[in-house]
N, C-alpha and C positions, 0 to 999 in steps of 0.2 A: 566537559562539564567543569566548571568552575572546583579548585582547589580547597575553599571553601565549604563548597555545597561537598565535594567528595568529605572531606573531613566530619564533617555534619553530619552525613549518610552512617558513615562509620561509627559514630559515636552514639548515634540511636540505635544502628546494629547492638554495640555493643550492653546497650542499655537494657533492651528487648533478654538478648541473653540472659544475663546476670538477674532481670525481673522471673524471669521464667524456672530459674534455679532457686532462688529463693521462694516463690513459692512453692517447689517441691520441699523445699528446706521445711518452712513452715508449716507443711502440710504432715511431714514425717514427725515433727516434735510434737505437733499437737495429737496426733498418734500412738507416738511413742509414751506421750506425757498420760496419755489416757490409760494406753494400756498396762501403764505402771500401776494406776490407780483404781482401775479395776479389779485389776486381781490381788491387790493388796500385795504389791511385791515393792512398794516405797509410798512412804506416808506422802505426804501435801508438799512440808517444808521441805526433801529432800529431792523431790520432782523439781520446786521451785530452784532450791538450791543450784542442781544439777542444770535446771535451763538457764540460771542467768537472771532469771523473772521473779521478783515479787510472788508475794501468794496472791495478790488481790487481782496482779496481771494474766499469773497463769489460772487461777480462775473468769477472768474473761475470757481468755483465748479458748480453755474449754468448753465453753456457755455460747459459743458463735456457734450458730447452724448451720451444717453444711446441708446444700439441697437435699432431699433425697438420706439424709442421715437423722437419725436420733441421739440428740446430746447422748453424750456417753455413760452416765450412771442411768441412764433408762433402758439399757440393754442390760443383755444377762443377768439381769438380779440383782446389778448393785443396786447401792442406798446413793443418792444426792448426799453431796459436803453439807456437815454440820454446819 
């Protein structure tokens, strides 16, 4: 095979990886970010704070629906963001 092509292979390899870890990433913060706020053990700003994120960001990323999932203040008895 072409030098090339092998290198090319490899960098999609590595590409696949690093996509697939990140969405485990992103998938554990928004997670994590929720179950902060569910149970009232960190307000809004310090979630956002702690992510890196905006409040307007980290409430998008809370507001995507996962298959098969209920945004997250529709369980347990929380209350949806003021």
């Amino acid at each position: 095979m072409n030098p090339e092509l092998q290198r090319l292979r490899a960098l999609a390899a590595v590409v696949s990886t690093a996509e697939v870890a990140l969405d485990a990433a992103y998938r554990t913060l928004r997670e994590s970010a929720a179950a902060l706020l569910r149970n009232g053990d960190a307000t809004l700003a310090e979630v956002s704070e702690a992510a890196g994120l905006d409040q307007g960001e980290l409430l998008d990323m809370l507001s995507q629906n996962i298959p098969g999932r209920e945004p997250f203040w529709t369980s347990s008895g929380a209350t949806g963001p003021a």
